[in-house]
C-alpha positions in Angstrom: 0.0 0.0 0.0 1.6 3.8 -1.1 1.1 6.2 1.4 2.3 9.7 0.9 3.8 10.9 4.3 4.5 14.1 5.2 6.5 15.0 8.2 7.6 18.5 10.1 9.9 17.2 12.4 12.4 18.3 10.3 14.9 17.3 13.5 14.8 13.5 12.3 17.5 11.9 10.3 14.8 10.4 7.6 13.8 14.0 7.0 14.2 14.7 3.7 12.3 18.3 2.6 9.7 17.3 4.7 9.2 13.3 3.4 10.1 10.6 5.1 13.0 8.5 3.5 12.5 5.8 5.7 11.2 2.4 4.5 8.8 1.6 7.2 7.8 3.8 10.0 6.1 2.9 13.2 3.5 5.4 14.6 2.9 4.6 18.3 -0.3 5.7 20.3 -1.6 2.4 21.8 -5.1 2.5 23.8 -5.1 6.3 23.0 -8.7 8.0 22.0 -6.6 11.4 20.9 -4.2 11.8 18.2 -1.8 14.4 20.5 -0.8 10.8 22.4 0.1 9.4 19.7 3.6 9.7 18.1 6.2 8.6 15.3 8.3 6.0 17.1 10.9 5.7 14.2 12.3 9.5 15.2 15.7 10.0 15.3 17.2 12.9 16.2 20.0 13.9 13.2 23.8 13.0 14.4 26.3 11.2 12.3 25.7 8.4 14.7 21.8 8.2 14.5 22.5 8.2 10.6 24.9 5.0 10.2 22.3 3.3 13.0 19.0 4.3 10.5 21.1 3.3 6.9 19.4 0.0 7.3 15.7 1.4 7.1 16.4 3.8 5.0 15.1 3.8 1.1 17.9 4.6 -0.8 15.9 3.8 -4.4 12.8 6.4 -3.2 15.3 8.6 -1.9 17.1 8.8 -5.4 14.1 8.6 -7.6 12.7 12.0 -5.5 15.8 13.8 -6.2 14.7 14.0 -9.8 10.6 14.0 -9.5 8.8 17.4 -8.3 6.1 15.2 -6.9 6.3 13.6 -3.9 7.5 9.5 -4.6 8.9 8.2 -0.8 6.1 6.3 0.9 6.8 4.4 3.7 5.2 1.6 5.1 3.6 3.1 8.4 2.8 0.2 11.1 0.4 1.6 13.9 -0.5 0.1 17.3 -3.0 3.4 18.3 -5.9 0.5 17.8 -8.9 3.3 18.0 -7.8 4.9 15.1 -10.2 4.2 12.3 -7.8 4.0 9.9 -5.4 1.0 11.8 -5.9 -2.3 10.5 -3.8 -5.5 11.9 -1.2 -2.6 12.8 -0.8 -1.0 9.5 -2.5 2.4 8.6 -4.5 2.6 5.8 -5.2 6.3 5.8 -4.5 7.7 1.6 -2.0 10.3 3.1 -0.7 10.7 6.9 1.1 14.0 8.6 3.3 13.8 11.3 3.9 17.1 12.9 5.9 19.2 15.5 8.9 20.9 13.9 10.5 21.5 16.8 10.7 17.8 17.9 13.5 16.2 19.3 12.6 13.0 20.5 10.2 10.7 19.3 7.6 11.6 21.9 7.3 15.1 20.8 6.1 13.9 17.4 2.5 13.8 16.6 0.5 11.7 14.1 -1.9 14.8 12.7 -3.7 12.1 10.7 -5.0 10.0 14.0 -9.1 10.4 13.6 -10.6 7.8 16.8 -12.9 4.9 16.2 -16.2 5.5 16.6 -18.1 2.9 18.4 
């Protein structure tokens, strides 16, 4: 499934122009009914170290192919385990585009998945 991602927290080592490079993310958020608990759990703060450590989830062939395209072309898979977000389904999210804000983060709590919308029962 393509999911277009974008992401403020320009802090994070897969931040490229605001897309994620990453292969696969994993937005965390568990029993929450609010999207401000939830969070991107793949954050990495950017230091030489944190990018050798991430080189193994990164995608190389979506980061090259978006050097050359003006539209966006990374999607990443995103795994979720907020389970009352309508669009999580066996831990994957099947929302057409998500948002992952706070450009100020530094950690992976201070993320925020903006797409989170709760279950309604």
């Amino acid at each position: 499934m393509s999911i277009q991602l974008k992401c403020d927290a320009v802090n994070c080592v897969y931040n490229r122009s605001q897309l994620c490079s990453a292969e696969e993310i994993k937005v965390q958020g568990g029993q929450t009914t609010g999207g401000d608990d939830t969070f991107c759990g793949t954050f990495s703060s950017k230091s030489v170290g944190n990018f050798v450590s991430s080189m193994g989830n990164m995608n190389f062939s979506g980061s090259l192919k978006q050097m050359v395209s003006s539209e966006p072309v990374m999607d990443p898979k995103v795994h979720c385990n907020a389970v009352n977000c309508t669009y999580n389904s066996s831990e994957m999210c099947h929302a057409d585009h998500v948002a992952i804000r706070n450009e100020s983060s530094h950690s992976a709590e201070e993320t925020v998945c903006e797409t989170f919308y709760p279950q309604m029962s």
